[in-house]
N, C-alpha and C positions, 0 to 999 in steps of 0.2 A: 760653912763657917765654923771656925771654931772661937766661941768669944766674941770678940770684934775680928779676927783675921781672918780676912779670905783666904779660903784654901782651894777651891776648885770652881769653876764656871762650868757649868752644864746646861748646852745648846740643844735640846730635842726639836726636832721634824718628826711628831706623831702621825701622823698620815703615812710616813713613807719608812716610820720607824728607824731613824737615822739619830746616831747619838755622838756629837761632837764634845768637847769638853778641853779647857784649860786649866792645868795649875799652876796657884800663886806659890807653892809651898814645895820643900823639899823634902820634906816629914811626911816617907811615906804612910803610915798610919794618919792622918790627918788628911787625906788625898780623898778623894770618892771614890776614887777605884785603885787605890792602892798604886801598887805598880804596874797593872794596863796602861797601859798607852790608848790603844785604841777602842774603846768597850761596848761590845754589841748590845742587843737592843736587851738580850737575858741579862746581863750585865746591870743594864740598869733596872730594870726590874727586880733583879736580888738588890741592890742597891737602895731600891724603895723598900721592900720590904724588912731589909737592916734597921731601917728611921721609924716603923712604927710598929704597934701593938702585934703579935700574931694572930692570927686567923682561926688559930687553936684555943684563943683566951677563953676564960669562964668569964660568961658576964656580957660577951661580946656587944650581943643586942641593944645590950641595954646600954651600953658605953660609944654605941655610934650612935642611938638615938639621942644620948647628952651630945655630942659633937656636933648632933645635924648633920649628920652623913648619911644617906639613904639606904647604902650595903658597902659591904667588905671593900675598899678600893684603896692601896694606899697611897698614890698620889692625894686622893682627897682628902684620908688623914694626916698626910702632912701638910697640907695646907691648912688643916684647922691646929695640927702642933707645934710645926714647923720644924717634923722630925725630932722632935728634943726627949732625949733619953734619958733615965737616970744613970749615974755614973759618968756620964761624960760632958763636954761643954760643948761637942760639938749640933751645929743646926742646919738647917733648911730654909733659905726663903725662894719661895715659887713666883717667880716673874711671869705674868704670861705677856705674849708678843703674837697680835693677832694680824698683825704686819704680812701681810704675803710675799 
């Protein structure tokens, strides 16, 4: 999202690591993965780690036990931030679909 505007759908199969994805937008900077088309599973995993704090941070510990996050994962800090940066307006919300 960026704002209110959807800019990308991302479909993950975590088990089989499969990363599907549609964009609303033609701004590729506002895309989740730029201009990929297609984007492998590292893809999105640099992708997640874009949305949150680094792993490098001072403080780390002590800033995933404010969050309630058990260790370094950044799926689950975006879920507690919902990816949101400073500097920019773009975010993250996590749908999960436990749908088989």
């Amino acid at each position: 999202m960026n704002g209110q505007q959807l800019c990308t759908v991302i479909d993950i199969d975590f088990k089989h690591e499969i990363v599907r994805m549609k964009n609303y937008t033609d701004r590729i900077p506002l895309r989740a993965f730029g201009v990929v088309e297609n984007p492998s599973w590292a893809d999105f995993e640099e992708f997640l780690k874009e949305r949150c704090l680094p792993a490098s941070r001072a403080g780390l510990k002590g800033i995933l036990r404010e969050m309630d996050v058990p260790f370094y994962d950044p799926l689950l800090i975006i879920e507690k931030t919902n990816g949101r940066m400073a500097g920019d307006n773009q975010w993250v919300q996590v749908i999960h679909n436990t749908a088989a």
